[in-house]
ZALUMZA-997108 format. One record per residue (C-alpha): residue number from 1; residue in three letters; x, y, z. Coordinates in steps of 0.05 Angstrom, whole numbers. Example, Ala and Ser with C-alpha at 12.3 -4.5 7.8 and 13.67 -1.06 7.14 Angstrom:
! ZALUMZA-997108
[1, 'ala', [246, -90, 156]],
[2, 'ser', [273, -21, 143]],
END
This chain:
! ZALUMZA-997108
[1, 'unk', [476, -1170, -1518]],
[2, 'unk', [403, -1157, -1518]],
[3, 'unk', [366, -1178, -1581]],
[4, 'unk', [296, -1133, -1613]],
[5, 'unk', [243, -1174, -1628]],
[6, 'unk', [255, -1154, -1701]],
[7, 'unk', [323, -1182, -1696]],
[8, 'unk', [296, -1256, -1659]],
[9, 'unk', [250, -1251, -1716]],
[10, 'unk', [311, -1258, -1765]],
[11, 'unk', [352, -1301, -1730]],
[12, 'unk', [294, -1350, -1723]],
[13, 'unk', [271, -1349, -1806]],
[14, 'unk', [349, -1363, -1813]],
[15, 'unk', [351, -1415, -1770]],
[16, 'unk', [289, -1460, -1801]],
[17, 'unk', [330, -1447, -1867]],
[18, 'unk', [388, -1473, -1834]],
[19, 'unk', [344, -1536, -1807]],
[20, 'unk', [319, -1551, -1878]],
[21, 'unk', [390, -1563, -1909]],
[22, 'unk', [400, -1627, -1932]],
[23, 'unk', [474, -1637, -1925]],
[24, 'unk', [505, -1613, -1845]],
[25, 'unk', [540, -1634, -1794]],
[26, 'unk', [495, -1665, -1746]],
[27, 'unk', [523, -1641, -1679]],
[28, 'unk', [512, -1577, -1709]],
[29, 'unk', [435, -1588, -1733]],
[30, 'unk', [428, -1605, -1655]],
[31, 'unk', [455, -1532, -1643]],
[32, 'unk', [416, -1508, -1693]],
[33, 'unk', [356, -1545, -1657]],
[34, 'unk', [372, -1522, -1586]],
[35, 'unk', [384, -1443, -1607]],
[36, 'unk', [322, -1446, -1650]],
[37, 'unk', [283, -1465, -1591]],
[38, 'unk', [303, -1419, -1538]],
[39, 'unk', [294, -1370, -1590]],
[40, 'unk', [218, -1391, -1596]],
[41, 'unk', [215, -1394, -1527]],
[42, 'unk', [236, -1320, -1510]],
[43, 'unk', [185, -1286, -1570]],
[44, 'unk', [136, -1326, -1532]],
[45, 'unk', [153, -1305, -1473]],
[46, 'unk', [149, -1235, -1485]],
[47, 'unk', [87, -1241, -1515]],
[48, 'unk', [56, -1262, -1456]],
[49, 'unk', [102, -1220, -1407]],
[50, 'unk', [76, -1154, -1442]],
[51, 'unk', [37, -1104, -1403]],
[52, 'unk', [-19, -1066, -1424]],
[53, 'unk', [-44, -1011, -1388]],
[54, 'unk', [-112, -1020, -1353]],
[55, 'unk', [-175, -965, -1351]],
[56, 'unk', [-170, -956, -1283]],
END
């Protein structure tokens, strides 16, 4: 399943939401942790990855 940037966008607000609560599981604040990150990871990454055309 390929995710939109609007959609990583989401997922990511929902997930600092989800890091903020008070009472969790902790194995699951982990998850929470680990998905937020690679989540972070990939906008950034296409950030960087995009290609703009040059005036050649």
């Amino acid at each position: 399943m390929v995710l939109t940037a609007k959609e990583k966008k989401l997922l990511i607000r929902i997930l600092r939401k989800e890091k903020r609560r008070i009472f969790g599981l902790k194995e699951n604040k982990k998850d929470v942790n680990l998905l937020l990150d690679k989540l972070e990871q990939s906008s950034r990454n296409e950030k960087v990855n995009e290609v703009k055309p040059s005036k050649l």
